[in-house]
ZAMARGU-4260 file (C-alpha; in steps of 0.2 Angstrom, whole numbers, plus 5000, padded with zeros to 4 digits):
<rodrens>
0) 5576/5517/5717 | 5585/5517/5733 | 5599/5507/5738 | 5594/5499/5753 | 5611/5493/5758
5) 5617/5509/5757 | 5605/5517/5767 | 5605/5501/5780 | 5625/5504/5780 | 5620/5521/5786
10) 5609/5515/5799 | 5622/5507/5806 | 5635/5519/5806 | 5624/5529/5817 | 5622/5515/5829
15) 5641/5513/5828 | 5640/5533/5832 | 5628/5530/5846 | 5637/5514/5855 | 5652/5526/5855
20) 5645/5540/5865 | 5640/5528/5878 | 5658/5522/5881 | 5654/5504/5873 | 5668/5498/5863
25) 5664/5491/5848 | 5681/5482/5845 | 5687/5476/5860 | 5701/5461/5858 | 5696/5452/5872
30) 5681/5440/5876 | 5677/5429/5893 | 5668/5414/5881 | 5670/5396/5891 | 5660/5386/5881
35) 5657/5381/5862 | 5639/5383/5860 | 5639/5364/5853 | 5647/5361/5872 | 5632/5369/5879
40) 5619/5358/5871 | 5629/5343/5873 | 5628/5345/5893 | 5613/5357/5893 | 5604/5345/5905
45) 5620/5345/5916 | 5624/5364/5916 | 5606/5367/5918 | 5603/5357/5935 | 5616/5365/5943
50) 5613/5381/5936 | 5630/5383/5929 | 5634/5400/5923 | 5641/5399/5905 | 5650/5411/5892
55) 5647/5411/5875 | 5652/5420/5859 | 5645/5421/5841 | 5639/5432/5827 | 5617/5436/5829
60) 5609/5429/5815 | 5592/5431/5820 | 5583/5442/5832 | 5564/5446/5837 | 5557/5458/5853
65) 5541/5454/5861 | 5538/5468/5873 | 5550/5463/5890 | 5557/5447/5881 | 5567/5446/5866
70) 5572/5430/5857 | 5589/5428/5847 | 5599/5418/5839 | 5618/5415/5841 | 5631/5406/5831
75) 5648/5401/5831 | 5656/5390/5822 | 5650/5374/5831 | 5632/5377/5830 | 5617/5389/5834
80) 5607/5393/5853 | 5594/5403/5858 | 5596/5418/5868 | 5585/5424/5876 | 5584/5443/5883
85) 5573/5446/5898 | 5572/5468/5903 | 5572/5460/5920 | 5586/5448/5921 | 5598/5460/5910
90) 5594/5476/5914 | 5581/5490/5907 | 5597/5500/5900 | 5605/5485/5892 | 5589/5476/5886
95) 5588/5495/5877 | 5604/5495/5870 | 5604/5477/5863 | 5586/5480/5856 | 5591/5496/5849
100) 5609/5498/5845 | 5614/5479/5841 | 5613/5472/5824 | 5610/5452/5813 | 5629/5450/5810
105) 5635/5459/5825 | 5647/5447/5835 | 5641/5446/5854 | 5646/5438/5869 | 5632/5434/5881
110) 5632/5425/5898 | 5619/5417/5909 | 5611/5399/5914 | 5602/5386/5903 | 5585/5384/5904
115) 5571/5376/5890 | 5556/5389/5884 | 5538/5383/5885 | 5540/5377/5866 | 5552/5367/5875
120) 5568/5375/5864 | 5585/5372/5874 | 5591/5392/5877 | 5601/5402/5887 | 5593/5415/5897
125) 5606/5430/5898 | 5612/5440/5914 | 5625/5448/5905 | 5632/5454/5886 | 5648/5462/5877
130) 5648/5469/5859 | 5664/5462/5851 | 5661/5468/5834 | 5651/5479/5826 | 5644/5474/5809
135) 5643/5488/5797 | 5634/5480/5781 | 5619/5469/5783 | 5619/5453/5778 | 5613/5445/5764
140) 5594/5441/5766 | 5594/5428/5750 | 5613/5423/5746 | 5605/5412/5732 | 5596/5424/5725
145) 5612/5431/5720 | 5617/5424/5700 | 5630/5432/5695 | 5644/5419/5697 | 5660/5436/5702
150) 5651/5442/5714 | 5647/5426/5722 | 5663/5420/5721 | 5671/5439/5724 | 5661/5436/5740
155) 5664/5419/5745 | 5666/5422/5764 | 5646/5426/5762 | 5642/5411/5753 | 5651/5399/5765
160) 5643/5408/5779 | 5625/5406/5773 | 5627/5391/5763 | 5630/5374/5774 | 5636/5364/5757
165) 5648/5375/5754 | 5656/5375/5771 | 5656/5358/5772 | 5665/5356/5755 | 5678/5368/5763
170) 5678/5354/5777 | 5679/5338/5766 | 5692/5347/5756 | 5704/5349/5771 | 5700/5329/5775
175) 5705/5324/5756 | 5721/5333/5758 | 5725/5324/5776 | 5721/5308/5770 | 5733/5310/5755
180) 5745/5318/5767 | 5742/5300/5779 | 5742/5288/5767 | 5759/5294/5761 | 5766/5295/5779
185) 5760/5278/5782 | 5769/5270/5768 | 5784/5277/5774 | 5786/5293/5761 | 5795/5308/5769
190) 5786/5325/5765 | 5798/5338/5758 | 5796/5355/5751 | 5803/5361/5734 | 5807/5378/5728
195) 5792/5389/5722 | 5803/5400/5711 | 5814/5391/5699 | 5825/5396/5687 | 5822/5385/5673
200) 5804/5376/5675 | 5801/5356/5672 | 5789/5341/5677 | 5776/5346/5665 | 5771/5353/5647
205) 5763/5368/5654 | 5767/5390/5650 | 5773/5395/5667 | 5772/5413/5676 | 5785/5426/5674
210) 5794/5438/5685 | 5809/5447/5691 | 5821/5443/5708 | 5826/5460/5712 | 5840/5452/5724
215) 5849/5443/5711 | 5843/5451/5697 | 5836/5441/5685 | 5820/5433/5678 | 5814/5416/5689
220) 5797/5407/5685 | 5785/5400/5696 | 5784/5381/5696 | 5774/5373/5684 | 5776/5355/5693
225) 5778/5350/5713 | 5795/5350/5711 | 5799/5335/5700 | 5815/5337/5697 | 5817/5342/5714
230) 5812/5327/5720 | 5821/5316/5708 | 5837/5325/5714 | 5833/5320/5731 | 5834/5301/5722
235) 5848/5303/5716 | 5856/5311/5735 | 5850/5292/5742 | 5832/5296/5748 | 5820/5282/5741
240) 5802/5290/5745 | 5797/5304/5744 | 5780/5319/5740 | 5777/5336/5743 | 5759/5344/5745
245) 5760/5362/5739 | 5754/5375/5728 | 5758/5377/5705 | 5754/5390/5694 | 5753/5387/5673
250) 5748/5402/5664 | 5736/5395/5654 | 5718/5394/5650 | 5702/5392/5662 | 5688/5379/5661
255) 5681/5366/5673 | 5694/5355/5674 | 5711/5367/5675 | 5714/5384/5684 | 5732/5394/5685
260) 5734/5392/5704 | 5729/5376/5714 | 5733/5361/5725 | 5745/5348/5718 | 5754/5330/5725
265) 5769/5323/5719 | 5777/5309/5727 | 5792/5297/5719 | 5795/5279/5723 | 5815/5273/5721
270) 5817/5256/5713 | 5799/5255/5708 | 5792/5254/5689 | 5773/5262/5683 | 5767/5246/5689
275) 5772/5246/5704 | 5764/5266/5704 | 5747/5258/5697 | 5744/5247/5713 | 5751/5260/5724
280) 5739/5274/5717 | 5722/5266/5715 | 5724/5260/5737 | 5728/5279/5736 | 5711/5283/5728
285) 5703/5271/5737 | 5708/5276/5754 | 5707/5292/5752 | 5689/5295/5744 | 5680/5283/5758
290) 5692/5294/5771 | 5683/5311/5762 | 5667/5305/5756 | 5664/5288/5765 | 5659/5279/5748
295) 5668/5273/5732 | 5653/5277/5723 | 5651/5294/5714 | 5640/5302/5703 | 5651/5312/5689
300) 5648/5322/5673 | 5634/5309/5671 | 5646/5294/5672 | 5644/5281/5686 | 5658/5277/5694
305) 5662/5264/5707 | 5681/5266/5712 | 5679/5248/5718 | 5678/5238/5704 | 5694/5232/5692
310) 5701/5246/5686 | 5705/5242/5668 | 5720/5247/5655 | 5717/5259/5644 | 5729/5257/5629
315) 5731/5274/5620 | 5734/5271/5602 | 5718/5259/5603 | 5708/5271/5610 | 5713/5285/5599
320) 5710/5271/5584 | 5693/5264/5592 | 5685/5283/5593 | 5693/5293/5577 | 5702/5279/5564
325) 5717/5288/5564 | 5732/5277/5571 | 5744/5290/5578 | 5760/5280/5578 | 5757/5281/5559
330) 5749/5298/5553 | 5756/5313/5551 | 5749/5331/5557 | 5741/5334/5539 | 5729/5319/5543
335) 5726/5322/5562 | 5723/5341/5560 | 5709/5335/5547 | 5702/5323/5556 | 5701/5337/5574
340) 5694/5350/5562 | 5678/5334/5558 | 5674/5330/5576 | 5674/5350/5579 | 5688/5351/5593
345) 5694/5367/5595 | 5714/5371/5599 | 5726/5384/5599 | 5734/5384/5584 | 5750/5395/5591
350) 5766/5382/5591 | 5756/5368/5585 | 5763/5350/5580 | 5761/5334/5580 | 5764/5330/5600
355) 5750/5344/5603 | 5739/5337/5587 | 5741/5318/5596 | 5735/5326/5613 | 5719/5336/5606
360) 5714/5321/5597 | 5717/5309/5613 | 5709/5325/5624 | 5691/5322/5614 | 5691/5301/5616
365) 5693/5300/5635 | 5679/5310/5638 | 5669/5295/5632 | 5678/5283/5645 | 5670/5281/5662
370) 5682/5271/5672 | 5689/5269/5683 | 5706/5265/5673 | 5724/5269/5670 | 5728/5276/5652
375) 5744/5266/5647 | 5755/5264/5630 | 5758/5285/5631 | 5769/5288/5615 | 5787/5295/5621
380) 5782/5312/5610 | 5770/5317/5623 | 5779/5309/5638 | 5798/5320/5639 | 5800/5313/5655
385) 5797/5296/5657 | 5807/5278/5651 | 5802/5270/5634 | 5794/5254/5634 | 5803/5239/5633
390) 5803/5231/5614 | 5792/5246/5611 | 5802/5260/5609 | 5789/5273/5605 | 5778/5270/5620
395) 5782/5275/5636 | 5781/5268/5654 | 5768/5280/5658 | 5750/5280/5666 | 5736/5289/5669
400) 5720/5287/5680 | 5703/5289/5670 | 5689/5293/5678 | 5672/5301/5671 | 5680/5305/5655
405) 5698/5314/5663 | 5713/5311/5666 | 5715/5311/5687 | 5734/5311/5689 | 5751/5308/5680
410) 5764/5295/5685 | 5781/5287/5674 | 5793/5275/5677 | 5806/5291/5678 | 5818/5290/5665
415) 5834/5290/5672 | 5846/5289/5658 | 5854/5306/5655 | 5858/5306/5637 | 5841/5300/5633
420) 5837/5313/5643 | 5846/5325/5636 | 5841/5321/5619 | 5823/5321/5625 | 5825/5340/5631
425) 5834/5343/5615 | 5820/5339/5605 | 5807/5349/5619 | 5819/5366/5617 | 5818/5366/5598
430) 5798/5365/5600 | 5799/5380/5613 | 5811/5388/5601 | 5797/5385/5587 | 5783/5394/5597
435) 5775/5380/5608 | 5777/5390/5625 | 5771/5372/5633 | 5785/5363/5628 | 5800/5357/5643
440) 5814/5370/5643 | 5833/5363/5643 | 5838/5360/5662 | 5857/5356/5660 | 5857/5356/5680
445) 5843/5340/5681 | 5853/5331/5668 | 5870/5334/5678 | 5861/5327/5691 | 5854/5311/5682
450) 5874/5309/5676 | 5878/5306/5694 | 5864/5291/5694 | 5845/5290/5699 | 5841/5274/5704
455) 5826/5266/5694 | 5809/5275/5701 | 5790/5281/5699 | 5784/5297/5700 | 5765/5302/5700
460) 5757/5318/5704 | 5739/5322/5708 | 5731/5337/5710 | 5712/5346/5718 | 5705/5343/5701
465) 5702/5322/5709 | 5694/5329/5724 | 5682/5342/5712 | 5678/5328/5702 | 5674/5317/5718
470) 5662/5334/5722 | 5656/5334/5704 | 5660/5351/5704 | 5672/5364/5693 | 5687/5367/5701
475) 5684/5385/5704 | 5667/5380/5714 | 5681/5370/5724 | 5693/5383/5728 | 5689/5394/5746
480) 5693/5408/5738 | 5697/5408/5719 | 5705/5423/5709 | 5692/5433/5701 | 5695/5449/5692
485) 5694/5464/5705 | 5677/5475/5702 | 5677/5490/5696 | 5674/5503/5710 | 5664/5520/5707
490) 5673/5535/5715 | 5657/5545/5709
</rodrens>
């Protein structure tokens, strides 16, 4: 069977061919356009009582011939007009070329005066037209008929042009991030940036990327966090508020929750505690999903969540106890691994221990929680970074937003003590050292610093996954253009 598109592709090679030969240009760089097309309807009645002569650009996305008249349709990014072609106003050589030659998808810029059709449709009936890019495939005539999940996301930009849910997640997506970026601003936090490429990664159990700085030959890594202890350097230099909004990568696996490359938002608070963080990141939540989505009510994973009522503690040994029996401040790994093997949770078994047996085990019970809540009472061994409790040595001062069954973000009262510190990272390198590629590495730099004094502070960090949950969709679904693997081309 034939290969339309192919043959279509042809077709309009030919056109391109044909276009050429009569000096039009296909490509030109510039355009006369005056007006939006969402500018035009606003004031239609205006511009058409004093016959206004407007200018306006967009791709064709629809078009029909009937004899001396044809009727198209133009879009730009604002909205979607009727043209409308008459041989006499145009021109019997341009009402030709445009019938014959010009293409659904082509870009155009038509000019002419408003007027409303006898079906009493707003339109603009062109005295004048400018190719100003020739499309060479056809579009899609079905997008959603397309299933295959690569190639959808391969060929996003189609999607988003065909499907308006799509382009306005795009657009709400952009407002999640400037309402995190104004909510931070207005509490006074200055917005810094952090190095990408580190030498030694921190803030976060995560595997990072690898690669090689030609200039200074040697091996760097990409940052796993947004820049924590970047951040908490610039605490201890006297700043007392600050975030970063930026891009981290963690070599690790893919599911609906976690990707290698996305979105993250850290900011730290000097001379606060978690409990100051807590208040500080649910008006955070707050603000920002009624800014996005204009409601603190959301449909998620099946749970219903209302952002606006209390949110409640979560303690985590309790939890763990209330949804497996197993108390993990006293079982070992022997008894945990048995007891993940009996509820069926899959992990990798590379590197693993105890600190990574408490975290599956924990990773299966919030899935039962709704929220909204923070998860508090974090055992040091999964929290490297962040104080003890007081009169509880073995919890930290670290909490957690749950919502629909997830952890939403990560926040400490930053441990500021550097032989704790130093002891805590001692323990984290002999794990790496024992295969667990997610353990924290040794960063004698961070701990020079701390020995200079941070005064007490929060830190929390957030990343896109809240606004895909927000969306209730996967992550990728939220990304413009995730990475997918690149197709295979046939050189046949």
């Amino acid at each position: 069977m034939p290969d339309t598109h192919i043959n279509e592709r042809e077709e309009r090679l030919l056109k391109l061919a044909e276009l050429k030969k009569q000096g039009i240009d296909p490509y030109p760089a510039s355009t006369a356009r005056s007006h939006k097309i969402v500018e035009v309807l606003n004031d239609f009645a205006e511009l058409e009582k004093k016959a206004i002569k407007v200018t306006i650009v967009g791709r064709l996305r629809s078009k029909r011939a009937h004899g001396n008249l044809s009727f198209l349709k133009l879009e730009d990014a604002s909205g979607q007009i009727q043209i409308v072609l008459s041989k006499k106003d145009i021109g019997v050589e341009d009402y030709k070329i445009i019938t014959k030659y010009i293409d659904v998808g082509d870009f155009v810029e038509f000019n002419g005066t408003c007027f409303v059709t006898k079906k009493g449709e707003q339109s603009l009936m062109a005295s004048g037209w400018k190719l100003l890019s020739k499309a060479i495939r056809p579009l899609p005539d079905k997008w959603h008929g397309l299933k295959d999940e690569e190639e959808r996301l391969r060929k996003r930009y189609l999607e988003i042009m065909l499907d308006p849910k799509v382009k306005d997640m795009i657009k709400r997506k952009s407002v999640f991030w400037q309402a995190v970026r104004e909510f931070m601003l207005t509490k006074g936090f200055l917005e810094v940036e952090t190095p990408v490429l580190e030498v030694t990664t921190g803030g976060a159990d995560a595997k990072p990327f690898s690669t090689h700085h030609n200039a200074l030959d040697m091996d760097v890594f990409l940052r796993i966090s947004m820049g924590e202890l970047w951040q908490k350097k610039l605490m201890v230099a006297g700043f007392e508020k600050s975030f970063e909004i930026g891009r981290q990568f963690r070599n690790e696996g893919m599911d609906a929750e976690h990707l290698q490359d996305y979105t993250q938002m850290e900011f730290y608070l000097a001379y606060a505690d978690y409990k100051k963080g807590m208040k500080l990141v649910e008006e955070l939540f707050k603000y920002v999903a009624e800014e996005t989505f204009g409601t603190l009510k959301f449909t998620i994973n099946k749970h219903e969540v209302d952002l606006a009522k209390k949110w409640e503690m979560i303690d985590y040994q309790k939890t763990v106890k209330k949804y497996t029996g197993i108390d993990i401040l006293n079982s070992n790994l022997e008894e945990i691994e048995k007891k993940l093997k009996e509820l069926n949770v899959e992990y990798d078994k590379k590197g693993f221990n105890i600190t990574r047996a408490i975290d599956n085990l924990w990773k299966y019970c919030r899935k039962q929680i709704t929220g909204p809540g923070f998860l508090v009472g974090v055992p040091v061994t999964v929290s490297p970074l962040a104080k003890r409790m007081e009169g509880r040595v073995e919890l930290s001062q670290r909490f957690q937003p749950i919502i629909a069954g997830s952890e939403l973000g990560n926040g400490y009262s930053e441990l500021n003590d550097p032989l704790d510190q130093a002891a805590r990272f001692s323990e984290q390198q002999k794990l790496r050292d024992a295969g667990d590629d997610e353990a924290q590495m040794y960063n004698h730099e961070f701990v020079e610093a701390l020995e200079y004094g941070m005064p007490p502070t929060c830190g929390f960090g957030m990343s896109e996954r809240v606004f895909s949950f927000l969306m209730n969709k996967t992550m990728r679904e939220c990304q413009i253009f995730p990475l997918v693997k690149p197709k295979k081309e046939s050189h046949d």
